[in-house]
C-alpha positions in Angstrom: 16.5 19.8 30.1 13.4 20.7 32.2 14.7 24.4 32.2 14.2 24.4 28.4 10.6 22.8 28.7 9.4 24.4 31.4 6.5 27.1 31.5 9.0 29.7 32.1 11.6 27.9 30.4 14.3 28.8 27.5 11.8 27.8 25.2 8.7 29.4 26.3 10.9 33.0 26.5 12.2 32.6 23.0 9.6 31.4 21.1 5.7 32.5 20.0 3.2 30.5 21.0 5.3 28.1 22.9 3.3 25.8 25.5 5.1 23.7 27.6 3.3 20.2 27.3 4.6 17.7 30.1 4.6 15.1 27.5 7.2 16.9 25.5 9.2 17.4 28.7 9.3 13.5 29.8 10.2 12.7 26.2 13.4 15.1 26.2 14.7 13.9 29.4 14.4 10.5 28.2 16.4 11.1 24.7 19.2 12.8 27.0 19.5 10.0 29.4 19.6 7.6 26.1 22.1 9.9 24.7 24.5 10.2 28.3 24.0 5.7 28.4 24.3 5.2 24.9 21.1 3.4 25.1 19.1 2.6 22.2 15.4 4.3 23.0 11.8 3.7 21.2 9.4 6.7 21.9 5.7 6.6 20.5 4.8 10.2 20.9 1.1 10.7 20.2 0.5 13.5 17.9 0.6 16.8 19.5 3.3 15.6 21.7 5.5 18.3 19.8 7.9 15.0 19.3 10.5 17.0 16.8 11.7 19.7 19.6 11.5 17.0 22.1 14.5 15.5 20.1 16.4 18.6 19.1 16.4 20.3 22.0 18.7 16.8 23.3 20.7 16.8 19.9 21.5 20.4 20.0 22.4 20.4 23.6 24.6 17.1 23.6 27.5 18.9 22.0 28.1 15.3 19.8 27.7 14.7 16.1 24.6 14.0 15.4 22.4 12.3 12.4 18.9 13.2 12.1 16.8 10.9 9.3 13.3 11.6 8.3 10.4 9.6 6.7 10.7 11.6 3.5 12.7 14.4 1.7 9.6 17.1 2.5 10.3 16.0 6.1 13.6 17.0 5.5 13.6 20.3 4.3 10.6 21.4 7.3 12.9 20.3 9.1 16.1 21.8 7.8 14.2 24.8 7.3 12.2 25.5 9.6 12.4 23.4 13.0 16.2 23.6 13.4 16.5 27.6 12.8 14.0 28.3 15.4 15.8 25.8 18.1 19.3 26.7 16.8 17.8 30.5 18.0 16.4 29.7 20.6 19.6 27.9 22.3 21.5 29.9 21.1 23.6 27.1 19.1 26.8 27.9 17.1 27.6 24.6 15.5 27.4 23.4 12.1 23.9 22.3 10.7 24.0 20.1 7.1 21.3 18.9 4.9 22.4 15.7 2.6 20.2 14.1 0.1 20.3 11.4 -2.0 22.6 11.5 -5.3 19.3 11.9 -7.5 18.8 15.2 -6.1 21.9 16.7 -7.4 23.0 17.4 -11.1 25.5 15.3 -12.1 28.0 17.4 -14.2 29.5 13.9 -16.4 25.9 13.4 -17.3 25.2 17.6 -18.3 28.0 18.0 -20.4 27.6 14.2 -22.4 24.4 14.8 -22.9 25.1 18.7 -24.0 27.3 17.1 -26.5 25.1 14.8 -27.9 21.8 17.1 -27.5 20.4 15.8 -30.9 19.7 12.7 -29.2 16.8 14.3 -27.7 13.8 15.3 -28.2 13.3 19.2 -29.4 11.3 19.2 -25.4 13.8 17.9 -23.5 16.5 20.0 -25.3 14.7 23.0 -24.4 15.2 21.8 -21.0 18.4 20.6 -21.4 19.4 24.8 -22.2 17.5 26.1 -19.1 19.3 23.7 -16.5 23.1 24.3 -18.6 22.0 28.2 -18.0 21.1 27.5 -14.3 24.3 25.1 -13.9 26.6 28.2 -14.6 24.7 30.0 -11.5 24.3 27.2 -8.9 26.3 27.0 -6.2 24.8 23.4 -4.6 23.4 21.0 -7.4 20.2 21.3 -5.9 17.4 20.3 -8.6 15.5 21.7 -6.1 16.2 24.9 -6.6 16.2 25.3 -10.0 13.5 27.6 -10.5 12.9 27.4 -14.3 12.7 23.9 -14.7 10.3 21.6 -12.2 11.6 19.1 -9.8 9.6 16.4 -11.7 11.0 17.5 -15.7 11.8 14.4 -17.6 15.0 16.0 -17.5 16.3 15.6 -14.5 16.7 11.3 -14.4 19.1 12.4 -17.4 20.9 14.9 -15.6 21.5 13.0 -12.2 23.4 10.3 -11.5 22.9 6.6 -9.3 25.0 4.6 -7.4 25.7 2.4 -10.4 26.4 4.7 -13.3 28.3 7.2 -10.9 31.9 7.4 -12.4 33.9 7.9 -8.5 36.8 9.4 -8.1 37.5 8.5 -11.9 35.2 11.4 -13.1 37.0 14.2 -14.9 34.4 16.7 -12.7 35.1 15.0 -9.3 36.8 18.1 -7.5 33.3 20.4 -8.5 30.9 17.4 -8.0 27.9 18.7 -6.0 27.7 14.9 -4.5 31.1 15.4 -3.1 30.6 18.8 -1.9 27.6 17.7 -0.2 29.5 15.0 1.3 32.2 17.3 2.4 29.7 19.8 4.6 28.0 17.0 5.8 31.6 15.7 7.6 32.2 18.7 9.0 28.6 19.8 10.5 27.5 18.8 13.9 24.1 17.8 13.1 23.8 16.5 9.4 19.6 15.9 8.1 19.6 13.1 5.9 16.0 10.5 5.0 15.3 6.5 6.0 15.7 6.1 2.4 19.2 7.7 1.6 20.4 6.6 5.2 19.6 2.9 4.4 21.0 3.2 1.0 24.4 4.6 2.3 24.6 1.5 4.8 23.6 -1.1 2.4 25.9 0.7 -0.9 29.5 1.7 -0.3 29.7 4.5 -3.1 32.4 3.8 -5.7 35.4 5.9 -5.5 34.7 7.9 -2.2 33.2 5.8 0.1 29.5 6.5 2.0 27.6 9.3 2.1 26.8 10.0 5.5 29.2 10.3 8.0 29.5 8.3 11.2 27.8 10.0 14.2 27.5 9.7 17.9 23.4 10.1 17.9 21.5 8.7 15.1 17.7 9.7 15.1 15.0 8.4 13.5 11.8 10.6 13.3 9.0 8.3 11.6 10.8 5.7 12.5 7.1 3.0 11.6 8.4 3.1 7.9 12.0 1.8 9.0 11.6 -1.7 9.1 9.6 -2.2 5.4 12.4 0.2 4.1 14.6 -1.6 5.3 13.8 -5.2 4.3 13.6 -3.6 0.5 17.5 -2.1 0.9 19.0 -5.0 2.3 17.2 -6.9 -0.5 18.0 -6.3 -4.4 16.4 -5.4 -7.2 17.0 -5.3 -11.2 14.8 -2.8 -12.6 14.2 -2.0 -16.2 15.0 1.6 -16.2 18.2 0.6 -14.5 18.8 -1.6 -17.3 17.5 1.1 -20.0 19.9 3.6 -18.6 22.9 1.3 -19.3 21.9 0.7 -23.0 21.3 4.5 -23.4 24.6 5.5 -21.7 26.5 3.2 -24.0 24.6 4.5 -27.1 25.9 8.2 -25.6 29.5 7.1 -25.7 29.6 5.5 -28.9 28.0 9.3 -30.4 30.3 11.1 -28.3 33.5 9.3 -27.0 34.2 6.1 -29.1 33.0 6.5 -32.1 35.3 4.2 -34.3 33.4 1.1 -32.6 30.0 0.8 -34.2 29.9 -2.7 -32.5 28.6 0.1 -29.0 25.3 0.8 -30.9 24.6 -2.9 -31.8 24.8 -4.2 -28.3 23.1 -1.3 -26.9 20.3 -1.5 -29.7 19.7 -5.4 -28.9 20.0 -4.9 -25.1 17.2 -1.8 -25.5 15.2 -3.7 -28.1 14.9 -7.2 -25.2 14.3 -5.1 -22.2 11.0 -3.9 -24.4 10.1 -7.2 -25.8 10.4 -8.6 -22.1 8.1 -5.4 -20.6 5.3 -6.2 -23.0 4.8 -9.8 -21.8 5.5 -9.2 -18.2 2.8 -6.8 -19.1 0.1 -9.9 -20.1 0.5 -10.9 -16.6 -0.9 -9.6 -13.1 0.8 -5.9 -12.3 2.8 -7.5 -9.5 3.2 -11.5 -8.0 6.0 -13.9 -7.2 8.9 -13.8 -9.3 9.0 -17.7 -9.4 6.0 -17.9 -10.8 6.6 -15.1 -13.6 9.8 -16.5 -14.5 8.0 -20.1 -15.5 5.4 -18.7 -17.9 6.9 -19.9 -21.3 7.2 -16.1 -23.0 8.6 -14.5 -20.1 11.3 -17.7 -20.2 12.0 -16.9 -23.8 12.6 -13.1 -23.4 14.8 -13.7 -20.5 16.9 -15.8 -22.6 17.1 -13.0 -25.1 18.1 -10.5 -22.2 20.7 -12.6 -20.8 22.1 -13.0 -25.3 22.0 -9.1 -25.1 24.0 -8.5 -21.7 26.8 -11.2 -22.9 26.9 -9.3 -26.4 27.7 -6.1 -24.4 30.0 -8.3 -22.3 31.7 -9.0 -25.3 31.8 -5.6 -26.5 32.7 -3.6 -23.6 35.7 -5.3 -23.3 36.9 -4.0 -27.0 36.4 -0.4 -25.5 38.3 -1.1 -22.4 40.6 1.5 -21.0 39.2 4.4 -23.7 36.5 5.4 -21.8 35.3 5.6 -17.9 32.1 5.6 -18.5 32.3 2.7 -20.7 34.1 0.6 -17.7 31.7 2.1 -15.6 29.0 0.1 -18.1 30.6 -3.1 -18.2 31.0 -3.0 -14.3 27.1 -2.4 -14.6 26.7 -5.6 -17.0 28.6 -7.7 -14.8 27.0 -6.8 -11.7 23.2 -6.8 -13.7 24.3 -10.3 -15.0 25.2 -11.8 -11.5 22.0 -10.2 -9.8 19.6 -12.0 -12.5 21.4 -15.1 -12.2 21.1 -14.5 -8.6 16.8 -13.5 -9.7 16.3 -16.8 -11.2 17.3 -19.0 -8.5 13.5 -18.2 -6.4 14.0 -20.6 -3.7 16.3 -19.4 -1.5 14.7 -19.7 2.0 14.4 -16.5 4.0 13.7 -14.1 0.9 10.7 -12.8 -0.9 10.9 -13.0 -4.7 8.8 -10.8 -6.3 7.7 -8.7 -9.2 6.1 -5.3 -10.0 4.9 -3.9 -13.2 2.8 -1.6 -15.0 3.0 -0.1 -19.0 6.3 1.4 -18.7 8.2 -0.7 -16.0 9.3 -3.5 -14.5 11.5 -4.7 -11.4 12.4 -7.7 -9.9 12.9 -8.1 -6.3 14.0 -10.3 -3.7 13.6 -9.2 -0.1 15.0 -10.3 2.9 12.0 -11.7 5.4 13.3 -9.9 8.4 16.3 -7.4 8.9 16.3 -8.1 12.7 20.1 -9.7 12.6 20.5 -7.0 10.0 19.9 -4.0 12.2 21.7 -5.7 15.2 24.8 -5.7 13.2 24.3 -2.2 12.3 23.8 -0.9 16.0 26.8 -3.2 17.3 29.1 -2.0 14.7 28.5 1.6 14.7 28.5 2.6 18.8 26.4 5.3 20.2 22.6 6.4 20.9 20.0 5.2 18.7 16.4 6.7 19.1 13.6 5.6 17.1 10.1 8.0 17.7 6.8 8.1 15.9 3.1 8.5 16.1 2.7 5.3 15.3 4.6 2.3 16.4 2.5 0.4 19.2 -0.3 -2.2 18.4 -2.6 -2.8 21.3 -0.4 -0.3 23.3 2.9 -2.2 23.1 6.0 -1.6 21.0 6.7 -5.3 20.7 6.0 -5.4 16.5 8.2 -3.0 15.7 11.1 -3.9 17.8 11.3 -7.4 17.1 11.3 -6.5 13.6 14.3 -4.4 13.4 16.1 -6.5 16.4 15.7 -3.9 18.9 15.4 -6.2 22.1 17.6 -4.4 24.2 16.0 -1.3 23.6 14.4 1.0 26.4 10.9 2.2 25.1 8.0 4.7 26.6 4.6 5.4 24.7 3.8 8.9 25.2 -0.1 10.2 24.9 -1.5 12.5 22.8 -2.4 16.2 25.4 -5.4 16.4 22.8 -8.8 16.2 24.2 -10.2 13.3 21.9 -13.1 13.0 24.1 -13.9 16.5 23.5 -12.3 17.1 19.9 -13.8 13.7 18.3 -16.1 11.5 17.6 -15.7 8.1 15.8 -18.4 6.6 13.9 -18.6 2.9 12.5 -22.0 3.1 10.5 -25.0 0.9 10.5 -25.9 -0.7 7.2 -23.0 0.2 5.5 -21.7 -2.8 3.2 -19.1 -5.5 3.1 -16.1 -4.6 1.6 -16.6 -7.2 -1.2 -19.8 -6.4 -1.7 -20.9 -5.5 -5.0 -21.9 -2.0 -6.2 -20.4 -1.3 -2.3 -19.2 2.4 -3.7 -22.8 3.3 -4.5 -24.3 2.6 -1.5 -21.5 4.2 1.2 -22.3 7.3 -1.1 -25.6 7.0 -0.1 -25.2 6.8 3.2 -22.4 8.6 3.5 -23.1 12.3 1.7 -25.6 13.8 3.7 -22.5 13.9 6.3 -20.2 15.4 4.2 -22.7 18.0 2.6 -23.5 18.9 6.1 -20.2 20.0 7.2 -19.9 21.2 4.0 -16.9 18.8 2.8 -13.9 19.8 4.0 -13.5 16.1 4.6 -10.3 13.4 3.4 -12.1 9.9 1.9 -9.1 7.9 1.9 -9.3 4.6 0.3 -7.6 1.1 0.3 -7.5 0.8 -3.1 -7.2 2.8 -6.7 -10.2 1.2 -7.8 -12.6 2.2 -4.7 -10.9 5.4 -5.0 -11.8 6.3 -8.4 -15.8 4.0 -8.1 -16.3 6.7 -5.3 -15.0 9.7 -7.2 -17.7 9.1 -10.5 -20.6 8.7 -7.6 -19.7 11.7 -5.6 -19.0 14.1 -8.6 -22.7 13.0 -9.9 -24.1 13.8 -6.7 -22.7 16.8 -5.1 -22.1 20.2 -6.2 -19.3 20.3 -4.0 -15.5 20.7 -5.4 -14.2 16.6 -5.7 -10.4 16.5 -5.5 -9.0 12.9 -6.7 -5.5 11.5 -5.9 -3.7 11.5 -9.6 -5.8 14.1 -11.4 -2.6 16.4 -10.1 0.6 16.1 -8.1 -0.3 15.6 -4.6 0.8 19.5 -3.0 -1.1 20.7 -6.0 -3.7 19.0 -4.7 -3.8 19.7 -0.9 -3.1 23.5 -1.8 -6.8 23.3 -4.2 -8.2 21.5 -0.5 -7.4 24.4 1.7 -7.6 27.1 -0.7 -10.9 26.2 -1.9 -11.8 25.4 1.7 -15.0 22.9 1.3 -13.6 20.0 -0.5 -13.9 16.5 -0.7 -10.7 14.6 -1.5 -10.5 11.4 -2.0 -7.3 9.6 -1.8 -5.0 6.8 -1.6 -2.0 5.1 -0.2 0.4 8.4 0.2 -2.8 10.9 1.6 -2.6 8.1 4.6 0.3 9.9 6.2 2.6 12.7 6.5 -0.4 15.0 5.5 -1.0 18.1 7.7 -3.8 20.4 7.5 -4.8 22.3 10.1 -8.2 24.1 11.7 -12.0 23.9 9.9 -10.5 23.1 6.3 -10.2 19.2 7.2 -12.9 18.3 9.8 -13.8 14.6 8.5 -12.0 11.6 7.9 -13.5 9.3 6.6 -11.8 5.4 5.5 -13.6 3.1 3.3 -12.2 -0.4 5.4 -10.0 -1.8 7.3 -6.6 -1.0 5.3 -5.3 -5.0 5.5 -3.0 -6.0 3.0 -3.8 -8.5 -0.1 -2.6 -11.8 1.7 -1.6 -12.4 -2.1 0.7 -9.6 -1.7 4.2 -11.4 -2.2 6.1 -10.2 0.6 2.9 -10.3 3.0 2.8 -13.8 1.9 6.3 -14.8 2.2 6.4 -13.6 5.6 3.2 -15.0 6.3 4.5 -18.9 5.2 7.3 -17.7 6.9 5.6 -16.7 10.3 3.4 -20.2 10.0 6.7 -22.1 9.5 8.1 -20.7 12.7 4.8 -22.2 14.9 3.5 -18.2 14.6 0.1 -17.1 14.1 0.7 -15.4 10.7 -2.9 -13.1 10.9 -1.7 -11.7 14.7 1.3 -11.6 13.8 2.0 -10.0 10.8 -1.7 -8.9 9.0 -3.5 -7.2 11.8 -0.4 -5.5 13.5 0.3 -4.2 9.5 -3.2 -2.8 9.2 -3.3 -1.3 12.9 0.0 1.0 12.3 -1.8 2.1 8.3 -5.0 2.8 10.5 -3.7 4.8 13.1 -2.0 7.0 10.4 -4.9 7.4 8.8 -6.7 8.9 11.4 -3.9 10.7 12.5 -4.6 13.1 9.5 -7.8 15.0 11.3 -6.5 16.3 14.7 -3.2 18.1 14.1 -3.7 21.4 16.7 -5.2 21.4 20.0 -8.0 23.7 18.4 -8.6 21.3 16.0 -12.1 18.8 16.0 -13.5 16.6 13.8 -15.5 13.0 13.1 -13.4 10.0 12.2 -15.7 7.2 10.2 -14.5 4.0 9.6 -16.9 1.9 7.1 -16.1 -1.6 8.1 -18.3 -3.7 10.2 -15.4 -6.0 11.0 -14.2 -3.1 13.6 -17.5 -4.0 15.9 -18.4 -7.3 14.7 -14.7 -9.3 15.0 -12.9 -10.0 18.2 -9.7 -8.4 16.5 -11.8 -5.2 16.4 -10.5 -4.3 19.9 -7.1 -4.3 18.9 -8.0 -1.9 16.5 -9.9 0.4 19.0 -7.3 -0.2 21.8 -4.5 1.2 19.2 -6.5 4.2 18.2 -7.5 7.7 20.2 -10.6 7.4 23.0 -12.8 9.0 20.8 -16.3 8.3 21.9 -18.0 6.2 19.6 -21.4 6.0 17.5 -22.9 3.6 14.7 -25.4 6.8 14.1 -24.7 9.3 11.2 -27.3 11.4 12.7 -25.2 12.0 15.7 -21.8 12.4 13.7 -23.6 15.2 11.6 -24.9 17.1 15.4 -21.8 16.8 16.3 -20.5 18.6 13.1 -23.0 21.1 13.1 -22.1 22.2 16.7 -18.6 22.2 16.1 -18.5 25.4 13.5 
């Protein structure tokens, strides 16, 4: 593995602008050795550390099969596309390389050719659609949605078009032998290396697809690149949920059947009518109450009892129904599997007491779901790693608090894990500068967008934007946006105005903007060079202690003699800050100033865990010197 590495190595003779980085080097040898012991392995590798070769070099090399997940389906396809190629080049590898997404990313052809024959169902829109992705059917050779190039990946369309893990028909469906699921399926058990995300990965382990079994293949390597998202994911898949467009899709697939299959049995449109008609009388008074809370408490307001009552009536009456129709149509068994099993998980919903689980609720005009979540997935993820043998590596920029791993391993029951924390090669000292200012306001202090405005635009005007505000909330996000756009005659870029790569292409394109941004700016952004050369965060990103799973595993840290703000607040907050940060240096050419407006970072005692966990920027609580340092930077 050091050949590969090396200055002189495979690597550096095979591909441009290769630099052999001893970081890289220690972290490859380390993956191989877990790989030859069978060793589970957690790797922090600071960004720059070139962390995604590091692990397929190993992979590639090891001559096993091998499952790669990712923190998100763009992750996927960079590295499907791009990463693998050049290492599968530059080793000169001959086996068999698969990329497997989830089932919503493949057309379903049950769903195409019942909704082709009952198009007037929709609108004159979606039918319009409905012809261009028929057209594109007859072409495709994957199902990708992806790939479709006349109708966008986000098209109403498509949630028509594709199927889930509870209204996919199996082995029962009359297309089963051309399904693009299946196909998928099929390459990914015959590749050596098979690219798959946290979220389809956990999904597989915690579903057992009806009629041909799991996704993803068993493997003798399973890596996890962003591997900080795993254990949140995770506690959401092994938990359940009951959302309302799961429910609206059963009434609407029912109401398809009875237009299209069964239609002797008018008694199909009544129940799916009633179900429809309760699932919309319940979203608007869920919508009276706060967007999201415990479920306990939800489920004891008096008008969210009532509608509850009338949603359980409709589920029985397409109990009732269902049963008429059964044997004369799949899809209608499929729906009254669905009823029973939607039936059993509300029952399961309304009991909110269970110790050792979240219940909670989210909702906004259009939506609801219920959840309950399992406090920790420790036992969980030990069964998972004792059941299915072999090397499991876990690597991210962002795992340690206070330079140790321990968070994140107790959390997903890693204990016999070996772990290293790997630097970043950049020159922070040189590259950075961090800056906390003076005078800047609380965080709850009224009128507090108006006055870091104030303070803060003669710094981004100065380096002429090309600066990333990221927030902590909508609301700061959008108080900041009406300030700045009254103020500056720079270009403002907002988080919702557009879909986010529409927005980060206007960034660099335009190439002196300020964009200001929320929750999914903080990571897995990556612009490199003079277009981003300012980060700057409006607090200390802390969760709402009112948030219900930060709360339920807060009562449930205090319960166990723990110190639920050490314990499971500030070590939260630290991996979201680190990320955050992460955004500015991303090349070893790259600089930039990092300003963090929240007094609590110098002012608290847990402010050094915060420091400890970030770069070694040098530090300032002068504007002044962050804009010198900008202007000698260009």
């Amino acid at each position: 593995m050091i050949d590969d590495f090396a200055e002189n190595g495979l690597l550096a003779k095979t591909i441009d602008g290769f630099v052999a980085r001893a970081p890289q080097r220690n972290m490859a040898n380390k993956i191989t050795q877990s790989i030859q012991k069978q060793q589970p392995l957690v790797i922090e590798a600071g960004t720059g550390t070139g962390k995604t070769f590091a692990y397929l070099v190993p992979a590639l090399r090891s001559d096993k099969k091998v499952i790669i997940s990712t923190g998100s389906k763009n992750l996927q396809e960079q590295l499907f596309n791009k990463d693998l190629p050049i290492i599968k080049k530059a080793l000169n590898y001959t086996g068999k390389i698969s990329l497997l997404k989830g089932r919503a990313n493949y057309l379903c052809l049950e769903r195409l050719y019942h909704q082709y024959a009952a198009a007037g169902d929709l609108d004159k829109d979606l039918r319009v659609e409905l012809v261009r992705v028929k057209n594109w059917s007859i072409k495709t050779k994957d199902g990708d949605i992806s790939k479709c190039t006349t109708v966008t990946e986000d098209n109403a369309i498509w949630p028509i078009l594709t199927s889930t893990n509870d209204s996919c028909l199996g082995s029962e469906c009359e297309h089963y032998s051309d399904c693009y699921v299946v196909k998928a399926r099929k390459r990914a058990l015959n590749a050596d290396i098979v690219v798959v995300n946290h979220h389809l990965f956990l999904a597989d382990v915690v579903v057992k697809d009806t009629g041909f079994g799991e996704l993803i293949p068993k493997a003798d390597v399973t890596i996890f690149d962003e591997a900080h998202q795993l254990p949140d994911l995770a506690c959401h898949y092994f938990g359940q949920q009951l959302s309302s467009r799961q429910l609206f899709d059963l009434a609407k697939e029912i109401n398809l059947c009875y237009r299209t299959e069964v239609r002797d049995l008018s008694q199909l449109q009544q129940c799916a009518d009633k179900l429809q008609k309760s699932i919309q009388d319940l979203r608007i008074v869920i919508n009276q109450q706060n967007s999201k809370g415990n479920l306990g408490y939800l489920f004891n307001q008096p008008s969210v009892k009532q509608e509850l009552s009338f949603l359980c009536d409709a589920l029985n009456f397409c109990h009732e129904v269902l049963l008429l129709a059964s044997g004369r149509s799949s899809t209608l068994d499929n729906c009254f599997d669905r009823v029973n099993q939607y039936n059993s998980l509300l029952k399961k919903l309304l009991e909110t007491n269970v110790a050792g689980f979240s219940y909670w609720y989210e909702s906004s005009y259009n939506y609801f779901v219920f959840a309950l979540t399992p406090l920790s997935v420790a036992d969980k993820f030990t069964e998972l790693l004792t059941e299915r043998k072999g090397s499991w590596i876990f690597t991210s920029a962002t795992l340690s608090v206070d330079n140790k791993l321990d968070y994140f391993t107790k959390r997903l029951g890693l204990t016999n894990a070996e772990s290293l924390i790997l630097e970043s090669p950049f020159d922070y000292l040189h590259q950075t500068i961090l800056c906390v200012p003076r005078y800047i306001p609380s965080p709850n202090e009224p009128n507090n967008a108006i006055k870091l405005v104030d303070i803060l635009l003669p710094v981004i005007e100065a380096n002429k934007g090309r600066c990333f505000f990221l927030c902590t909330s909508y609301a700061m996000m959008n108080a900041l946006a009406k300030q700045f756009r009254e103020l500056t005659k720079l270009l403002v870029l907002v988080q919702g105005e557009t879909s986010k790569v529409k927005l980060l292409e206007q960034f660099i394109h335009n190439g002196n903007a300020l964009l200001i941004a929320t929750s999914s700016f903080w990571e897995g952004i990556d612009v490199r060079g003079d277009t981003l050369s300012c980060v700057i965060i409006d607090k200390l990103p802390f969760t709402s202690p009112e948030d219900p799973l930060i709360k339920a595993r807060m009562e449930d840290c205090q319960l166990q003699g723990g110190d639920p703000f050490n314990e499971v607040q500030l070590p939260e907050a630290v991996i979201t800050l680190k990320q955050g940060v992460g955004r500015l240096i991303r090349h070893h050419n790259d600089s930039g100033a990092i300003i963090i407006c929240d007094n609590r970072l110098v002012m608290k005692p847990y402010g050094a865990t915060f420091i400890n966990s970030l770069p070694p920027s040098p530090r300032t609580r002068d504007v002044h010197n962050v804009i010198n340092f900008l202007l000698t930077k260009k």
